[in-house]
C-alpha positions in Angstrom: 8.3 -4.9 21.6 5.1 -5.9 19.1 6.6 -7.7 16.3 5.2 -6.3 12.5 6.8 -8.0 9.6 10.0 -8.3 11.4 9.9 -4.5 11.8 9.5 -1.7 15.2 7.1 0.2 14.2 6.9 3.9 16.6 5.6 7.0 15.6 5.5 10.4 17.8 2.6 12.2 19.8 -0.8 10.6 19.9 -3.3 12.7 17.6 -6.1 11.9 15.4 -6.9 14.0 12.3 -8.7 13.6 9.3 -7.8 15.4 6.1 -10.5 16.7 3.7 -10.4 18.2 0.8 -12.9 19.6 -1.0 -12.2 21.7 -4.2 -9.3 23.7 -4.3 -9.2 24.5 -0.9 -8.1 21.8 1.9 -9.3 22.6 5.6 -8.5 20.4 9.1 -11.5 19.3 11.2 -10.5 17.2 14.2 -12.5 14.1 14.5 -14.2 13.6 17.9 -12.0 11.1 20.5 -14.7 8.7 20.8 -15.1 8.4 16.8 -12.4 6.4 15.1 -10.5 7.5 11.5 -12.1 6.2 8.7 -9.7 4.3 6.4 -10.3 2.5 3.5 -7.5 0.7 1.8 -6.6 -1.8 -1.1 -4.7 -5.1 -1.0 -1.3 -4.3 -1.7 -1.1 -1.4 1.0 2.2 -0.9 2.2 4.0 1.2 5.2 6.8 3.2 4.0 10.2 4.5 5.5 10.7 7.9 5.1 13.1 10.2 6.7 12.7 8.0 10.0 9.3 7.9 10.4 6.9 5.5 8.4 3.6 6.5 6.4 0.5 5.0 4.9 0.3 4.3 1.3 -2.6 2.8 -0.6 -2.2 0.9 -4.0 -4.3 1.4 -6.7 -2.6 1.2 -10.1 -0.1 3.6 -8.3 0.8 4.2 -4.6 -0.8 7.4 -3.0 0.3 8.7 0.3 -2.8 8.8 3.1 -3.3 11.8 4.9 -3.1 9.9 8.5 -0.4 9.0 10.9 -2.0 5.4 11.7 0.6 2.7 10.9 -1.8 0.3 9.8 -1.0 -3.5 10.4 -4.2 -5.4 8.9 -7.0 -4.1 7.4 -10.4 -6.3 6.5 -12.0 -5.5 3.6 -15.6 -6.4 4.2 -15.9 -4.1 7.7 -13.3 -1.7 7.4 -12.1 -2.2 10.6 -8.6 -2.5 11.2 -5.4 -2.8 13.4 -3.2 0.3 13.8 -0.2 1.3 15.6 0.8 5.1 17.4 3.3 6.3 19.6 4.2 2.6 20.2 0.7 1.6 21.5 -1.7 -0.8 19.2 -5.8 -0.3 18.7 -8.3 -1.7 16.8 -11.1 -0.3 15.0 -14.7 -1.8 14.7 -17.3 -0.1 13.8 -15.9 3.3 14.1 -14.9 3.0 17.8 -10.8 2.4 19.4 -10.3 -0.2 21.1 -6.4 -0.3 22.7 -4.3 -3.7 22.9 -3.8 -3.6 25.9 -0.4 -6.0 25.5 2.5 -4.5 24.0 4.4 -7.5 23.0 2.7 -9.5 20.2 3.6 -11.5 17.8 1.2 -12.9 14.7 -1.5 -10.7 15.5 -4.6 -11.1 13.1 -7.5 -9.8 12.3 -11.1 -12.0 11.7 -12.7 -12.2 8.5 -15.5 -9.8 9.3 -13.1 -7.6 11.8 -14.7 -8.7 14.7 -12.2 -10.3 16.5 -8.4 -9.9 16.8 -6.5 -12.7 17.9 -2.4 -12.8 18.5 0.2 -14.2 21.0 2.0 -13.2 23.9 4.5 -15.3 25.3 3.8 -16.0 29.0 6.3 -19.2 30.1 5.5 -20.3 26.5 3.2 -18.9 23.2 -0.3 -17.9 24.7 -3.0 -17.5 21.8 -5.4 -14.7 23.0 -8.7 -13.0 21.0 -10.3 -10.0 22.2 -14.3 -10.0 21.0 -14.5 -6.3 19.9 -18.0 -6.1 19.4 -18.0 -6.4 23.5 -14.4 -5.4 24.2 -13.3 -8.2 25.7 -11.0 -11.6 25.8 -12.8 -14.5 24.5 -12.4 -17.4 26.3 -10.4 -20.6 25.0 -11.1 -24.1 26.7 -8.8 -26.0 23.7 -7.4 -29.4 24.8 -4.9 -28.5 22.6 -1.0 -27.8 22.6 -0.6 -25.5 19.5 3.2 -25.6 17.7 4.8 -22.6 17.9 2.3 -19.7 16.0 0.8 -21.9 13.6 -2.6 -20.4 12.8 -5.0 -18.8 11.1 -8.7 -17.9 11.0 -11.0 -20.7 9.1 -13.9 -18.0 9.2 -15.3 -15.6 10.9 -16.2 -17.6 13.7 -13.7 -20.0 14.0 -9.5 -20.4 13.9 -7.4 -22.9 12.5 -4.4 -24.5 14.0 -1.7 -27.2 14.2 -1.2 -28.7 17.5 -1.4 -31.8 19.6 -4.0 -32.9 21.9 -4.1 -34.1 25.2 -5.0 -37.6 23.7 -1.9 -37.3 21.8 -3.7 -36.7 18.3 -1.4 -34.9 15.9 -3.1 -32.8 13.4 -5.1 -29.3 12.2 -8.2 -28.6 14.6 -10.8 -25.9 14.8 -11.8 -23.8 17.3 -15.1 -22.0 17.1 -15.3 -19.2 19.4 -19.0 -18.9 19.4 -19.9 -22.5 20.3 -16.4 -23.2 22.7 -16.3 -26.3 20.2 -12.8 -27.6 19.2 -13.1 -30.8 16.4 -10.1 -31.9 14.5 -10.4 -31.3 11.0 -7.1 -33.7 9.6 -4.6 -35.7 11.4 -1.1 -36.3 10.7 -0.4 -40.0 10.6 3.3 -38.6 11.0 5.6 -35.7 10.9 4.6 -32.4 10.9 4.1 -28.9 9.6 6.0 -26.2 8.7 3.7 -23.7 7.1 -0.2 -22.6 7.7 -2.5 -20.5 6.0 -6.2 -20.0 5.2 -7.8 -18.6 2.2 -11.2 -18.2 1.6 -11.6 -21.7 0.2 -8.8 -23.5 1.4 -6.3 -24.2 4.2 -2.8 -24.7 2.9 -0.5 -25.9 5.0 3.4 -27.7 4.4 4.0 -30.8 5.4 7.5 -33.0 6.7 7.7 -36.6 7.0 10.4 -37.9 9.1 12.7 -39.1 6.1 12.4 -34.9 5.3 9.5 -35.6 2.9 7.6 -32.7 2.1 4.3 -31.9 0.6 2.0 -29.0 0.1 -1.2 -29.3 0.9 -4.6 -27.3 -0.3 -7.6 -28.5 2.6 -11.0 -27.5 1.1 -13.4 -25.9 3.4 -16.1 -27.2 2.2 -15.7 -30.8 1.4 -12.6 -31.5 3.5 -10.9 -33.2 0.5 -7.5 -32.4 0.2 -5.2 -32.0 -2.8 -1.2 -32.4 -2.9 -0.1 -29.4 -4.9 3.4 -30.3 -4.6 6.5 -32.1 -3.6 9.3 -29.9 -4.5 8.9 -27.0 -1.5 12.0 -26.7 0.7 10.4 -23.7 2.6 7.1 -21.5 2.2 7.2 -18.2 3.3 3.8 -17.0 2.3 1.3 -17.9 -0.6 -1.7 -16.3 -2.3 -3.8 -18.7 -3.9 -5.8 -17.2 -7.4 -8.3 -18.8 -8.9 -6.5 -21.9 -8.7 -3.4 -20.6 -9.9 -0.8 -20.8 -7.0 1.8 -18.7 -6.5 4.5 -18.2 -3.2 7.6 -17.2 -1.9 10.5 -19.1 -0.4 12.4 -21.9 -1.7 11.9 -25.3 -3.7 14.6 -27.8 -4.0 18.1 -27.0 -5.6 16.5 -23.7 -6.2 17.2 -20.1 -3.9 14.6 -18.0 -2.7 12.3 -16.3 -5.2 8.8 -16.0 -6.2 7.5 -19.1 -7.9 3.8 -20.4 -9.3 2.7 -24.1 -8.8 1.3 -25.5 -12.6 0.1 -28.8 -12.9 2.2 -29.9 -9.7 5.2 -28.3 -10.3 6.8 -25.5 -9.7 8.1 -22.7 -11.7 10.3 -20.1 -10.5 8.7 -16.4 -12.2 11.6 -14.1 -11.1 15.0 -14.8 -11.7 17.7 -11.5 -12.4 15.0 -8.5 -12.0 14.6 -8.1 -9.1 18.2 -9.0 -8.3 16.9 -10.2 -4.8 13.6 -10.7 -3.1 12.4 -10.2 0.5 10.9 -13.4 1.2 9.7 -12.2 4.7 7.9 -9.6 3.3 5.5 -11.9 1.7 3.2 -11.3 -1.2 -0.1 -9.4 -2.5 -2.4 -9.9 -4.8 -4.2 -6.6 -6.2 -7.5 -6.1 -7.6 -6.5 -7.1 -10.8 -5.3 -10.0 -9.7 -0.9 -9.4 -10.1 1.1 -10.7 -7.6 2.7 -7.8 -5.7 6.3 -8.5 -3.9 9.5 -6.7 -2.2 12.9 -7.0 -3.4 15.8 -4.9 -4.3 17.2 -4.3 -7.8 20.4 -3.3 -6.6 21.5 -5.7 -3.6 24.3 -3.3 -2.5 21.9 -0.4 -2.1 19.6 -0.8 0.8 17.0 0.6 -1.2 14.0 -1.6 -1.5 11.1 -1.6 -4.0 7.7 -3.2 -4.5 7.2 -5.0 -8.0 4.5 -6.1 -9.2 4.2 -9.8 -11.4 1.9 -9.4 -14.3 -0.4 -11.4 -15.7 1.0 -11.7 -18.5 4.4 -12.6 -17.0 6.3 -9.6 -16.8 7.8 -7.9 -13.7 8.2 -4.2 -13.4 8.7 -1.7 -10.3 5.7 0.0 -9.1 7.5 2.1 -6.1 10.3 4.4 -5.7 13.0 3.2 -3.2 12.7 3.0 0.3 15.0 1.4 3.1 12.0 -0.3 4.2 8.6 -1.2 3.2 6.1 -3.8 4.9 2.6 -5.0 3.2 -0.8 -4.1 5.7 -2.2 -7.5 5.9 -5.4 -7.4 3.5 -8.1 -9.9 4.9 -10.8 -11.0 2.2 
C-alpha cells in the first residue's frame, strides 16, 4: 500500500470533473482526458474524513471544501503541479498533463521545488530512492556512491536532493546529488554519530544530530555559505519543523518534556501548547499559513476520536480552526 501521513488513502471510480460556477447558476463541463484538473491550493491544505471517504479542503482564513475528488498529497506552489491519489492509483501533474506512478507502494514521496521532478522509495531487498523527470516522463538516473540511512532526504533545490548516508570510502555525512549534472559532493561530514531528523527549507538544511554518549544537537546548514548554526541541545525527538523568519518552531519532544509543539528562542526551547489542545498529533506535522501561524493537529478531547486543526497565533494564542474529523492529514506545501 502507498504510505500518506501514516494514512490509506482510496477513493472510488476514476473520473475527472471540474466544477464551475458562474453567477447563480452552477453547470458541469468534463475536462478533456489528456488535460489535467487545475488545482490551486494554500499551505495548510488538509484531506478530510468524512462519512468514509476523504475530501480536499483548502485553508484560507477558513477551510473551504474543493469541488474535486483528487486526494492531493503535495502540492508546489511556484508550478502548480502536484501529486494526487484516485481509486488507489497515484499521478502527477506538470504542466497540465497526468503522469501515473507507476509503483503502488511508496513511501516519502516528494515533490521538487519547481514540480518537476517527484522522487520517493520503494523497497526492493532494501529502501530504493527513485525520481521520475516529468518534464520527459521518465526515471532519472542515480550513479550515487552512496548508502543512504533509512529515508533520510530531502530536496536542496530544484535540481538537486539532499541526504544522509555513507559512502563507499566510508565517509559519514549529508551529500548532494544533482540530477542534472550526475554530480554527488559531500556537503558536511559527521566526525561521529549520526542523524535522526532531515529537512530542507528554502535557506537551510536542518537536520538532528546523536553522538554516541546520546548527545544531541540541532543543526540549521545554510545553503548558501555552508556555515552551520547549533540551534539547540535539548531535542529528544523531531517530528517535523517549519523554520520562519528565523523563528523556529517544531513538533516532538525535548528533554523531561512530552510531545507538543514548541519554538526554539535564543537556543532554547519553549514549549507553546500545554492543556488546549489536550493532545497533539505529532505525526501529522505542522504548517505555516500565509500569515505566517503555525497550523497543527490534535484533539481537545483525547477520549473522542475526533480530531481538529488549530492554528498557533502570532501573538501566542491557540484556537480551533476546523470542525472535528476522525482524521485529517496536511497536503505537503512546497515553497
Amino acid at each position: 500500500m502507498a504510505k500518506f501521513k501514516g494514512k490509506f488513502l482510496c477513493v472510488l471510480a476514476f473520473s475527472v470533473c471540474s466544477l464551475f460556477i458562474l453567477g447563480c447558476n452552477s453547470n458541469k463541463k468534463e475536462v478533456p482526458s489528456n488535460m489535467a484538473e487545475n488545482i490551486n491550493l494554500n499551505s495548510g491544505a488538509v484531506l478530510k474524513s468524512e462519512n468514509g471517504d476523504y475530501n480536499l479542503y483548502d485553508y484560507s482564513e477558513k477551510y473551504t471544501k474543493q469541488e474535486t475528488d483528487k486526494l492531493v498529497l503535495t502540492y508546489d506552489k511556484s508550478s502548480s503541479n502536484y501529486v494526487y491519489r484516485k481509486n488507489g492509483e497515484t499521478f502527477a501533474v506538470y504542466n497540465e498533463k497526468e503522469i501515473k506512478i507507476e509503483d503502488s507502494e511508496y513511501i516519502k514521496l516528494k515533490l521538487s521545488p519547481d514540480g518537476s521532478y517527484v522522487s520517493y522509495f520503494v523497497d526492493d531487498n532494501g529502501m530504493k530512492l527513485k525520481i521520475i523527470n516529468l518534464k520527459e516522463n521518465k526515471f532519472a538516473e542515480i550513479k550515487s556512491n552512496v548508502s543512504i540511512s533509512g529515508t533520510l532526504y530531502d530536496w536542496y533545490d530544484d535540481k538537486s536532493l539532499v541526504y544522509y548516508g555513507v559512502s563507499e570510502d566510508g565517509v559519514n555525512g549529508l551529500f548532494i546529488y544533482n540530477i542534472e549534472d550526475d554530480k554527488e559532493e559531500l556537503l558536511y561530514k559527521l566526525k561521529e554519530g549520526y542523524l535522526a531528523y532531515l529537512k530542507g527549507t528554502i535557506d537551510n538544511i536542518l537536520f538532528l544530530q546523536l553522538n554516541f554518549d546520546n548527545e544531541r544537537q540541532f543543526i540549521a546548514l545554510n545553503k548558501n555559505t555552508k556555515d552551520i548554526e547549533i540551534l539547540n541541545n535539548n531535542i529528544e525527538e523531531i517530528k517535523d519543523v517549519v523554520y520562519l523568519n528565523n523563528d523556529v518552531f517544531f513538533v516532538g519532544r525535548v528533554k523531561d518534556n512530552v510531545n507538543s509543539l514548541y519554538k526554539i528562542e535564543n537556543g532554547n526551547t519553549k514549549r507553546v501548547a500545554y492543556d488546549f489542545p489536550a493532545v497533539i498529533d505529532t505525526e501529522k506535522g505542522i504548517e505555516a499559513d500565509s500569515e505566517n501561524n503555525i497550523l497543527f493537529i490534535g484533539k481537545n478531547n483525547p477520549s473522542s476520536g475526533q480530531e481538529q486543526v488549530f492554528k498557533y497565533s502570532k501573538d501566542g494564542s491557540i484556537s480551533s480552526i476546523s470542525d472535528g474529523s476522525s482524521d485529517y492529514a496536511f497536503v505537503e506545501y512546497v515553497e
